[in-house]
matplotlib code that plots the C-alpha trace (Angstrom):
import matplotlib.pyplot as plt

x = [0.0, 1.3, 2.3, -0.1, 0.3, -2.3, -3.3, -1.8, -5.7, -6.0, -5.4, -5.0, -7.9, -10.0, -9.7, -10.4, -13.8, -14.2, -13.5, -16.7, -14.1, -15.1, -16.1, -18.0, -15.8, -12.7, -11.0, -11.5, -8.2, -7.3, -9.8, -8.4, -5.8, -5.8, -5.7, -6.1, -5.1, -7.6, -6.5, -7.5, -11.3, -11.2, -9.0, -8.0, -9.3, -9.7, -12.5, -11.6, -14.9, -13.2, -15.3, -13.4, -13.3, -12.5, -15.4, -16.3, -14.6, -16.3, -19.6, -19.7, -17.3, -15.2, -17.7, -17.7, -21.0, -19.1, -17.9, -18.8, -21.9, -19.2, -17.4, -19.8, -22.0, -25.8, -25.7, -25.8, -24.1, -26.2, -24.8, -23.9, -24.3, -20.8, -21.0, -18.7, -18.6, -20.7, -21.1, -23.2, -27.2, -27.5, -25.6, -28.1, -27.3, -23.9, -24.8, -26.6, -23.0, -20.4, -19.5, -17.9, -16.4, -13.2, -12.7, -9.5, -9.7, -6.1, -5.7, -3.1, -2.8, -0.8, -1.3, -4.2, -5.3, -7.4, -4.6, -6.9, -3.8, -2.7, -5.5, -4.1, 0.0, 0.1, 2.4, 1.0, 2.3, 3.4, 0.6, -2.8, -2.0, 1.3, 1.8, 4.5, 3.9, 2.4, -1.5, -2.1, -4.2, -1.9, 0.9, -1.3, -2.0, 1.6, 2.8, 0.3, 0.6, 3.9, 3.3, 0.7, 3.3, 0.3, -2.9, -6.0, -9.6, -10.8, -9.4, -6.8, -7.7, -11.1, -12.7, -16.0, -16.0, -15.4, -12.0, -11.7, -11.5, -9.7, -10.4, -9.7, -7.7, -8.1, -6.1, -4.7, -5.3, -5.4, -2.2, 0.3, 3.1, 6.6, 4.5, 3.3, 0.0, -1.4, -1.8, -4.4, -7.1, -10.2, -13.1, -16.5, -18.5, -20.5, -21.0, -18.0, -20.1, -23.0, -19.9, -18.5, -19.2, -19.1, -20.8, -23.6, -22.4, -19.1, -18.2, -15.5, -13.9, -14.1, -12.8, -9.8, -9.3, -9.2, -7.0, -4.3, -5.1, -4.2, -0.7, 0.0, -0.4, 0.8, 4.8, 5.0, 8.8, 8.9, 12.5, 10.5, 8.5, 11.2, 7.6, 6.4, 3.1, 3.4, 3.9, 0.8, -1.1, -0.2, -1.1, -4.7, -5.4, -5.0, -7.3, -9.6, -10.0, -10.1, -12.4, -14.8, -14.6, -15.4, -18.5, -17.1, -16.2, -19.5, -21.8, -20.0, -20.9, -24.9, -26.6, -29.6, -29.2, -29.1, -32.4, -34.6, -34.4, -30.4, -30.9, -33.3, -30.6, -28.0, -30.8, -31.2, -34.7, -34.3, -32.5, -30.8, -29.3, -25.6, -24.0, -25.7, -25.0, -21.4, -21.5, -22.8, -20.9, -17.8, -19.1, -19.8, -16.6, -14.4, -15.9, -15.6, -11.7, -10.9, -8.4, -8.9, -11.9, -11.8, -15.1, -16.5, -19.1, -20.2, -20.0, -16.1, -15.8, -19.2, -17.5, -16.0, -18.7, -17.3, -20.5, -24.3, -22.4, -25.2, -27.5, -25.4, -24.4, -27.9, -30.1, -27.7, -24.3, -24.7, -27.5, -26.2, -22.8, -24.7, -26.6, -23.8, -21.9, -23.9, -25.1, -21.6, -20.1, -23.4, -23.4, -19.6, -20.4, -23.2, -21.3, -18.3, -16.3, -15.6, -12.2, -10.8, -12.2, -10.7, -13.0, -11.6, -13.5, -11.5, -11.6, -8.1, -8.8, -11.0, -12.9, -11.9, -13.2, -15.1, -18.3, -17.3, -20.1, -19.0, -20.1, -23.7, -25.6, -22.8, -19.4, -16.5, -12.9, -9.9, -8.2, -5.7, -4.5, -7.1, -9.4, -10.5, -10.6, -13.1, -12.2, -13.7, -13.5, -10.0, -10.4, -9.5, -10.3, -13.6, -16.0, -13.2, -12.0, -8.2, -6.3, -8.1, -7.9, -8.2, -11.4, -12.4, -11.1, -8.8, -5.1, -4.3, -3.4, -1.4, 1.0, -0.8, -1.8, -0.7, -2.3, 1.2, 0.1, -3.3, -2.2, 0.6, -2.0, -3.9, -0.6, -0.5, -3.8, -3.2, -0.3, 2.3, 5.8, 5.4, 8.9, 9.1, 11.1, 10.0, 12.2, 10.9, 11.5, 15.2, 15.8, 16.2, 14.3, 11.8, 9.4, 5.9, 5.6, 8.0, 6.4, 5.8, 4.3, 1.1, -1.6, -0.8, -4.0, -5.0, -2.7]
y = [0.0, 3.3, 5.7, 8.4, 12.0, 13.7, 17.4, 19.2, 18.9, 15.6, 13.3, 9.7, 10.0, 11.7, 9.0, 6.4, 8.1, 8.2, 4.6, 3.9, 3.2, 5.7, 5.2, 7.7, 10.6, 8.6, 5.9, 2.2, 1.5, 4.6, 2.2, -1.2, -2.0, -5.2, -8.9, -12.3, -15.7, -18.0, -20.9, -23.4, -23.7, -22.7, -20.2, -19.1, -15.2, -12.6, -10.6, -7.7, -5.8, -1.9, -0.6, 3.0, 5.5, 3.1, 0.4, 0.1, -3.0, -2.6, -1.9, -4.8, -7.9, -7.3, -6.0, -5.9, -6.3, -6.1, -2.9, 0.1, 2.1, 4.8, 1.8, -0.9, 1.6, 1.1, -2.2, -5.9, -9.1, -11.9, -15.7, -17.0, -20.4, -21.2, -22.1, -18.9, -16.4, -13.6, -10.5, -7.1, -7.9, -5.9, -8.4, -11.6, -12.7, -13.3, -14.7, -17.4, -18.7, -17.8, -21.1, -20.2, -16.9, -16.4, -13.3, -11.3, -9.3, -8.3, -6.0, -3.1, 0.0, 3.0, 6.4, 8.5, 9.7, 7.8, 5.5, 3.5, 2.3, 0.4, -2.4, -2.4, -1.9, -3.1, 0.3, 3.3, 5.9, 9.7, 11.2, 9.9, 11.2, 8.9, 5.5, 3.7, 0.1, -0.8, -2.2, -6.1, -6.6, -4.2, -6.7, -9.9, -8.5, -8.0, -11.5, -12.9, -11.6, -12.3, -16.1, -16.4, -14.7, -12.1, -10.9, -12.5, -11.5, -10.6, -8.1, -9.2, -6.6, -5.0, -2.4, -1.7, 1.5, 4.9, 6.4, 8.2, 11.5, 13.7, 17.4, 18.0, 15.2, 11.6, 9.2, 6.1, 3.3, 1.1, 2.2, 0.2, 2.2, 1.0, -2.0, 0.9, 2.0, -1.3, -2.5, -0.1, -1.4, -1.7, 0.4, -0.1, 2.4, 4.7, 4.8, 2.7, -0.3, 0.4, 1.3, -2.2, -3.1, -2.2, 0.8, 0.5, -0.8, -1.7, -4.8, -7.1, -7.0, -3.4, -3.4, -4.9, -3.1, 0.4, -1.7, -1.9, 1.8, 2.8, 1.4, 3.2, 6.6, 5.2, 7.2, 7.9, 8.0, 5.1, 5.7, 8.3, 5.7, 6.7, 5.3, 2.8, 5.0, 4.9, 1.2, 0.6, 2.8, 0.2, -2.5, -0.7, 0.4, -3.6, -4.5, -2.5, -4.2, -7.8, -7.0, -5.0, -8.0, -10.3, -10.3, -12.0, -8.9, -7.4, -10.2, -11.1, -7.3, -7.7, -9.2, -8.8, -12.6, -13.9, -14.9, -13.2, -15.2, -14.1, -10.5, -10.3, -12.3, -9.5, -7.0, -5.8, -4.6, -1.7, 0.6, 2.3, -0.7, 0.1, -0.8, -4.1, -5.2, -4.9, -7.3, -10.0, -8.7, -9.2, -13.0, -12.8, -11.5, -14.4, -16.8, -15.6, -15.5, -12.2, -12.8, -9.9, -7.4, -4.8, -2.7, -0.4, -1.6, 2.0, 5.6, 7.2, 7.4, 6.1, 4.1, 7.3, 7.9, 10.3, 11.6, 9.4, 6.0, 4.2, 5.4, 5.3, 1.5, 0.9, 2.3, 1.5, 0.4, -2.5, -3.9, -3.6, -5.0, -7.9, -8.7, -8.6, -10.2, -13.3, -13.9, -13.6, -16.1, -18.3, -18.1, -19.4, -22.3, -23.4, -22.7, -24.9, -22.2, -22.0, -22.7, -21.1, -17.9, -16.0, -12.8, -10.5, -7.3, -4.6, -0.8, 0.9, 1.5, 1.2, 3.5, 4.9, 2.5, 5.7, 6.8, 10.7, 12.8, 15.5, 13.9, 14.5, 11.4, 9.4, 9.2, 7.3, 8.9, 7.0, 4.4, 2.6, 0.2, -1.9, -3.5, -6.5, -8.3, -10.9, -13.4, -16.2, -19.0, -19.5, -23.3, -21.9, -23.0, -20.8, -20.6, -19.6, -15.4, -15.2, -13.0, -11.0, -7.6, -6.1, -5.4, -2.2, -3.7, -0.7, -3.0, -6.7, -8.4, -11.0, -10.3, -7.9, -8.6, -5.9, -5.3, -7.1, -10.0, -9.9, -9.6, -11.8, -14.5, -13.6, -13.8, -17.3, -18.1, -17.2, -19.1, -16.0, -15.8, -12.7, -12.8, -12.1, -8.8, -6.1, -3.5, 0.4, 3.3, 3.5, 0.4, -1.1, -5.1, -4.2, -7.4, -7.7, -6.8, -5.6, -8.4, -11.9, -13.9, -14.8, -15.3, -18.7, -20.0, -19.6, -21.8]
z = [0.0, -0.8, 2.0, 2.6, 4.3, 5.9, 6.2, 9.5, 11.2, 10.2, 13.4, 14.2, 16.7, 13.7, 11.3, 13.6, 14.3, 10.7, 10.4, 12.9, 15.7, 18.3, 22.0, 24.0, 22.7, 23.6, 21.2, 21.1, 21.2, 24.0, 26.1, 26.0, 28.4, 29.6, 27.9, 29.6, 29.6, 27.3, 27.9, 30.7, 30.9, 34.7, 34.7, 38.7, 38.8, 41.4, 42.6, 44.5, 46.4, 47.6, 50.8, 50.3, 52.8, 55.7, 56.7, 60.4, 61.4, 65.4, 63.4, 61.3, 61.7, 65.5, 67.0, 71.3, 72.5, 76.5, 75.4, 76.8, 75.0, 73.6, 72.1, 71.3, 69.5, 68.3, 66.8, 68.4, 66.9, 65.5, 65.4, 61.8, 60.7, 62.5, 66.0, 68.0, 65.0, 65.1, 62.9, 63.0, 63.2, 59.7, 57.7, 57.9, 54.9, 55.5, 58.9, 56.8, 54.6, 56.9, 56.4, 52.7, 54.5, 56.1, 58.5, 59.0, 62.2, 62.8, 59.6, 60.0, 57.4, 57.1, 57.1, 58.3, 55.4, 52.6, 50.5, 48.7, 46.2, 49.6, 48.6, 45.2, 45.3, 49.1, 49.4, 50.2, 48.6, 49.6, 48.5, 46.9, 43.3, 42.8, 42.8, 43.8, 42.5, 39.6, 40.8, 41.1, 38.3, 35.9, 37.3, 36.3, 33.0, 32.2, 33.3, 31.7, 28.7, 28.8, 29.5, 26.3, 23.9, 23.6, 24.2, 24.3, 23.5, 27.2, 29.6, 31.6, 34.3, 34.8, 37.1, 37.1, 39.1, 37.5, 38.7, 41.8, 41.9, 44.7, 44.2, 40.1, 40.2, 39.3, 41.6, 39.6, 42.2, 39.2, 37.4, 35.1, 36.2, 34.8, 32.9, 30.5, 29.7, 28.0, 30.9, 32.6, 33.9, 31.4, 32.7, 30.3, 33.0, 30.9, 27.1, 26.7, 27.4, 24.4, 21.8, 22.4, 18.8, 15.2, 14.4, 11.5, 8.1, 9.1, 8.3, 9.3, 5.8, 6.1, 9.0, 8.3, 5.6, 7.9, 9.7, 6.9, 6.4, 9.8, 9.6, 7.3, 8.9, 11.8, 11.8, 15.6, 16.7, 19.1, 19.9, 22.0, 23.5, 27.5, 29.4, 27.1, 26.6, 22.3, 22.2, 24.2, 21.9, 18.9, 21.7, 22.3, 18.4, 17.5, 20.7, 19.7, 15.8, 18.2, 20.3, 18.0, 15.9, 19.3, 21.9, 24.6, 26.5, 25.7, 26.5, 30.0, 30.6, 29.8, 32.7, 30.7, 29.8, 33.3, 34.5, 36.8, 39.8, 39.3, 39.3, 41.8, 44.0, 43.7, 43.8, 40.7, 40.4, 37.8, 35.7, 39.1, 40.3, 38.7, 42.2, 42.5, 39.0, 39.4, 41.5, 38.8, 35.9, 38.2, 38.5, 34.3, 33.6, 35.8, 33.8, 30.6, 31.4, 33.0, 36.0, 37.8, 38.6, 41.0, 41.7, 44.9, 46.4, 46.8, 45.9, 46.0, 49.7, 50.8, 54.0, 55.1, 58.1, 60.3, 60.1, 60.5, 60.9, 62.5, 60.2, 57.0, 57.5, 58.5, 56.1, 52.7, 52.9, 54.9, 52.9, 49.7, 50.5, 52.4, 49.6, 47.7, 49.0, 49.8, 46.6, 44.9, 47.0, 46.6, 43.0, 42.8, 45.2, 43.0, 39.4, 40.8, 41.3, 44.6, 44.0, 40.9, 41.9, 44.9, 46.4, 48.8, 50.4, 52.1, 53.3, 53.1, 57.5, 60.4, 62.3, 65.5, 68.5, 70.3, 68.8, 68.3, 70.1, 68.5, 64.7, 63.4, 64.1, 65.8, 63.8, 63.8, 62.7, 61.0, 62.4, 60.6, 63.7, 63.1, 60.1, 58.7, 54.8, 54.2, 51.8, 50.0, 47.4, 46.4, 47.8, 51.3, 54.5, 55.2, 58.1, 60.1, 62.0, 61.5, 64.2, 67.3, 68.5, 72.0, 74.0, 72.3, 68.3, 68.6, 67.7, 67.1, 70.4, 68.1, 64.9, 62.4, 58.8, 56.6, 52.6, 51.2, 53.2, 51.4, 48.0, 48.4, 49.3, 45.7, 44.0, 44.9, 44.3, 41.1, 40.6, 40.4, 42.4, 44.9, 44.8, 40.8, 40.1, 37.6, 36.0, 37.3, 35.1, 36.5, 35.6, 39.0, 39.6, 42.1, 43.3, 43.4, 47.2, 50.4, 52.2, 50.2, 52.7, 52.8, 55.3, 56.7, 57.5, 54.2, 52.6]

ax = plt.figure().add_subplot(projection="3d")
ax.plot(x, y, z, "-o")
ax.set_aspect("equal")
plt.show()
């Protein structure tokens, strides 16, 4: 084909409009970041629920009823279906299949602020707008990826929240980092999702065709390329042809096709159920291949209840996340599952022991001493509380579990070396994690 030159106003992003490749004013391939394994028909994955802001771990899974009323707070514990755990009195259904959950009580973060990325990187870093470590699921995708020889036609890293925002700016708790920016976490929140094909009249022959047609203007100076941001934008541009020629993506994304009796499970009774449905298309996407999803279970900092705690956990959070919750982990037990898929849910803190009297509504402040993770699946030991903490929940009375511990645990369930080293921008090996050991009752 002969070389072309194009006019000055003429741009890369322009013609790829033009060829019918646009998605909700951003560009197919700008939008694909992450490939997965398609290989083994039960592929191990991760599922990774955020509770951002800072969950009440006295409020909800350590609770002390002997407490006093400044401590304890408003809520009572209820027995679950395992003889000496209890949990909060709003969280029945997870009372009913505590059997297929595992509670971490003895949790430690750092920082006082909200560090969100700690849940992803297990580093926190020096401020909430740079990232240290490249995020787990960028990490997958990369090694992955580099085990096929290449990309695949799912995702290998998906998050079905939009991205956070603090002040103007957005904070990259999903970022690629060093790995480059192919690996950035696919989001398909918004428009993204109904663009996820080809646009009217174009065909796959003509498609590939505009394919051929886009190499050709394609004269970027990739000796340029110092943080590997132009290569991925070949990577996303020949996604983007793959996947608009593929519905795998798209149809694990449309619960439309489960039944009913499904959606009514995770609570999905309308068209304002966005929260609840992530929750399923997080189960869709697993099985379609995807080996790691991340999504918040609520709002951007939603958990963050220095003010109306009580009545905040009561009236929505702990309800949805309950229901959740317990019909995810259900839905895996009865799919056969259980075991290939790992599900971990997680706040970046805790909330201060002492109800604050001076908060609107009863508050609770940070705390980052003490938290917990609830896991599930993974073909763990469940039905089981790892770690204790003192008689107000305000510091582990044993050895602390810290957020490397946590993803060094997922690394393994995914069959990755937490120990594997990865070249940074200054071209020094860093590994995965600081600390590679996992949570030993786990294993």
């Amino acid at each position: 084909m002969r070389s072309l030159s194009l006019p000055n106003d003429f741009s890369r992003r322009q013609f790829l409009r033009g060829a019918g490749l646009g998605l909700g004013g951003l560009m197919l391939g700008d939008l694909l970041r992450l490939r997965a394994e398609d290989k083994a028909p039960r592929a191990k994955a991760v599922i990774m629920v955020l509770l951002i802001g800072g969950p009440s771990h006295i409020d909800m899974y350590d609770m002390k009823p002997d407490a006093p009323l400044e401590i304890r707070g408003d809520f009572k514990p209820i027995a679950t279906n395992v003889p000496g755990i209890e949990i909060c009195e709003h969280m029945p259904r997870q009372a009913a299949i505590a059997d297929k959950l595992t509670i971490v009580r003895n949790m430690k973060f750092t920082g006082d602020n909200h560090s969100g990325e700690q849940l992803t990187t297990g580093l926190r870093s020096a401020n909430n707008t740079l990232l240290q470590r490249p995020a787990q699921g960028a990490i997958v995708s990369y090694l992955r990826e580099k085990q096929a020889g290449g990309p695949s036609q799912v995702p290998a890293f998906v998050t079905l929240s939009p991205p956070m925002r603090d002040g103007p700016v957005f904070r990259d708790e999903f970022g690629p980092l060093y790995l480059g920016g192919g690996h950035r976490a696919f989001n398909p929140t918004g428009p993204a999702l109904d663009d996820m094909g080809l646009s009217a009249g174009m065909t796959h022959e003509r498609l590939g065709v505009r394919q051929e047609l886009l190499h050709s203007f394609d004269t970027l100076r990739r000796d340029l390329d110092h943080r590997r941001e132009l290569a991925a934008m070949d990577r996303f541009n020949a996604q983007a042809f793959e996947l608009l020629a593929s519905s795998k993506t798209r149809t694990a994304l449309d619960i439309s096709q489960e039944p009913e009796s499904v959606r009514e499970r995770y609570g999905i009774r309308g068209p304002h159920s966005e929260r609840a449905a992530r929750w399923l298309q997080a189960r869709r996407l697993v099985e379609a291949g995807v080996p790691v999803v991340n999504f918040r279970a609520a709002g951007q900092e939603d958990w963050d209840t220095h003010t109306g705690n009580f009545s905040g956990l009561r009236q929505s959070l702990l309800p949805t996340l309950d229901q959740g919750l317990s019909a995810l982990v259900t839905d895996l037990h009865e799919r056969g599952l259980d075991k290939d898929v790992a599900v971990v849910v997680w706040g970046e803190m805790g909330r201060t022991p002492k109800v604050s009297k001076d908060r609107s509504g009863g508050g609770r402040d940070h705390w980052h001493d003490s938290s917990f993770a609830v896991l599930a699946g993974g073909g763990w030991p469940m039905g089981q509380v790892i770690g204790k903490t003192d008689a107000w929940a305000s510091a582990a009375i044993d050895t602390p579990y810290t957020p490397p511990n946590v993803l060094a645990t997922l690394y393994r369930h995914l069959g990755i070396d937490a120990t594997t080293t990865l070249i940074d921008f200054a071209g020094r090996p860093l590994p995965l994690l600081d600390d590679c050991t996992p949570i030993k009752e786990l294993l």
